[in-house]
C-alpha positions in Angstrom: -31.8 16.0 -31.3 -30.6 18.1 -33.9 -29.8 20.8 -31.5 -28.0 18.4 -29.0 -23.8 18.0 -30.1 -22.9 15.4 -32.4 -20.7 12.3 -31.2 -18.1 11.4 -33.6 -16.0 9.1 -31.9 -16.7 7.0 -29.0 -14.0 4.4 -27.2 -14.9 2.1 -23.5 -11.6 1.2 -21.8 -11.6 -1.0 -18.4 -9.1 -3.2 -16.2 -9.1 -5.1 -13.8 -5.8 -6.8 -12.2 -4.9 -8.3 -8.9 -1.1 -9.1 -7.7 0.4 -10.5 -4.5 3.3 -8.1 -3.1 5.5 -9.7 -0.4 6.0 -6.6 2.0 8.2 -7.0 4.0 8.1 -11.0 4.2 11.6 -12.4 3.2 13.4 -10.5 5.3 13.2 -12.5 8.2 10.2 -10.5 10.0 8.4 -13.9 10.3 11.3 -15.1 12.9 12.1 -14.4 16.4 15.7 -13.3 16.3 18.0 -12.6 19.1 20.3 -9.2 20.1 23.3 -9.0 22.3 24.2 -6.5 24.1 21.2 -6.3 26.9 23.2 -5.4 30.1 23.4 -8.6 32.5 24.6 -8.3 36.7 25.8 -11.1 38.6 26.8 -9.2 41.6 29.9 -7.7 41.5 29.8 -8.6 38.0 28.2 -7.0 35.0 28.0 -8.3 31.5 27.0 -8.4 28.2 23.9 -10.7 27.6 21.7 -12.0 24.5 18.1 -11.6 24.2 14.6 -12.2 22.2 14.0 -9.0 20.6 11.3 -9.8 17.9 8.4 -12.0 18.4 7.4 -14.3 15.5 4.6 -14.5 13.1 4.5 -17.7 11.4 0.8 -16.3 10.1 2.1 -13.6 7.5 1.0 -13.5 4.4 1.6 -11.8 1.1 -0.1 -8.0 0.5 -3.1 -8.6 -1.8 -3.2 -5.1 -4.6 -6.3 -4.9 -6.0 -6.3 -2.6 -9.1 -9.4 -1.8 -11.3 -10.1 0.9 -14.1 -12.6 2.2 -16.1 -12.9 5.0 -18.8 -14.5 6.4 -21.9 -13.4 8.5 -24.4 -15.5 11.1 -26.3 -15.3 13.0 -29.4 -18.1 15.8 -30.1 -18.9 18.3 -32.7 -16.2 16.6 -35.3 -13.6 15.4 -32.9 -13.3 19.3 -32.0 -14.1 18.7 -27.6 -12.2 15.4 -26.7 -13.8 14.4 -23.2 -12.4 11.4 -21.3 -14.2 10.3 -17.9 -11.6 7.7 -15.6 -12.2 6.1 -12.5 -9.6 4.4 -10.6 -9.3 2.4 -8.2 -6.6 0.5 -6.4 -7.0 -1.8 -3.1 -3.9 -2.9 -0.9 -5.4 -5.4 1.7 -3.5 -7.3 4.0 -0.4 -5.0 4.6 1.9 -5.6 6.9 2.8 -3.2 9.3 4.7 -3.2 12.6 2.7 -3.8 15.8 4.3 -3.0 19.3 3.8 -6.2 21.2 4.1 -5.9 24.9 5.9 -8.5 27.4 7.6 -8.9 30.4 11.6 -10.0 30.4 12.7 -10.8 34.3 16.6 -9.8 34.9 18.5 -11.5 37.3 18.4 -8.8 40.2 14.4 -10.0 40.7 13.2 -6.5 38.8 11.2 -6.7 35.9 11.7 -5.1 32.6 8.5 -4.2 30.4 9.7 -4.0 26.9 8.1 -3.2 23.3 9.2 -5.7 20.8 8.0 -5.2 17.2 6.0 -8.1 15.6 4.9 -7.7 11.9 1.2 -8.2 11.4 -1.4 -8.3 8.5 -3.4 -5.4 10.2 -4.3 -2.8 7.5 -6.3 -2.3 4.3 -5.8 0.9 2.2 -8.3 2.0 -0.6 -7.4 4.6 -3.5 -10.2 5.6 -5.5 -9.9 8.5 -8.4 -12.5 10.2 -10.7 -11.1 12.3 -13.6 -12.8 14.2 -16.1 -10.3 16.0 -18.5 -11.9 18.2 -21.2 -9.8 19.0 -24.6 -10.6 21.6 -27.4 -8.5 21.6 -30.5 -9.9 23.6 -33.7 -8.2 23.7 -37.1 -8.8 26.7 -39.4 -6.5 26.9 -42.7 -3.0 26.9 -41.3 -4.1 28.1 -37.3 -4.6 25.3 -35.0 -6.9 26.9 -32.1 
């Protein structure tokens, strides 16, 4: 072992932290709501009209971020190499995203309409995961730092 480098300074780190993140809850996304300005005809007639254009989610629910981290730092050979080994990773389950939900709106001439009204949704789960292995050298000689 004599050959092997000598450890002269050795710290563990770790994390671990989970927060809820409201998206885009708050805003109202959780609501129908209602737009004027769909075109109406009573024969000869034509006029503005109001309509549904968002369906509701009354089942949305705040983004869970899962956030974890673990690390070690190394000195060798008198504090000389400096090596420091991270792994991170961060989880964002639950986002909500827009989803294009489909129905049929009947206008008063008999036709129908298809149209795509946006409904937000807890559809999505994103994983970040990093590994980092920086390696430092720093040598003093007399006045010269190497």
């Amino acid at each position: 072992m004599s050959n092997l480098p000598r450890i002269a300074d050795v710290k563990l780190r770790g994390s671990w932290g989970q927060v809820g993140i409201d998206g885009n809850l708050g805003n109202g996304t959780e609501y129908a709501t209602i737009a004027s300005g769909y075109p109406l005809q009573f024969r000869p007639h034509r006029c503005a009209a109001m309509a549904g254009n968002r369906v509701p989610n009354s089942d949305l629910k705040w983004e869970t971020v899962t956030q974890s981290d673990i690390g070690i730092d190394m000195g060798l050979c008198e504090i000389a190499f400096k090596l420091t080994v991270d792994y991170f990773s961060k989880r964002y389950r639950d986002m909500i995203t827009p989803t294009a939900y489909p129905y049929l709106r009947r206008i008063v001439s008999d036709a129908f309409t298809r149209i795509q009204s946006p409904q937000p949704v807890n559809s999505a789960t994103v994983t970040n995961r990093v590994l980092s292995s920086p390696m430092n050298y720093q040598k003093s000689a007399g006045s010269f730092t190497l």
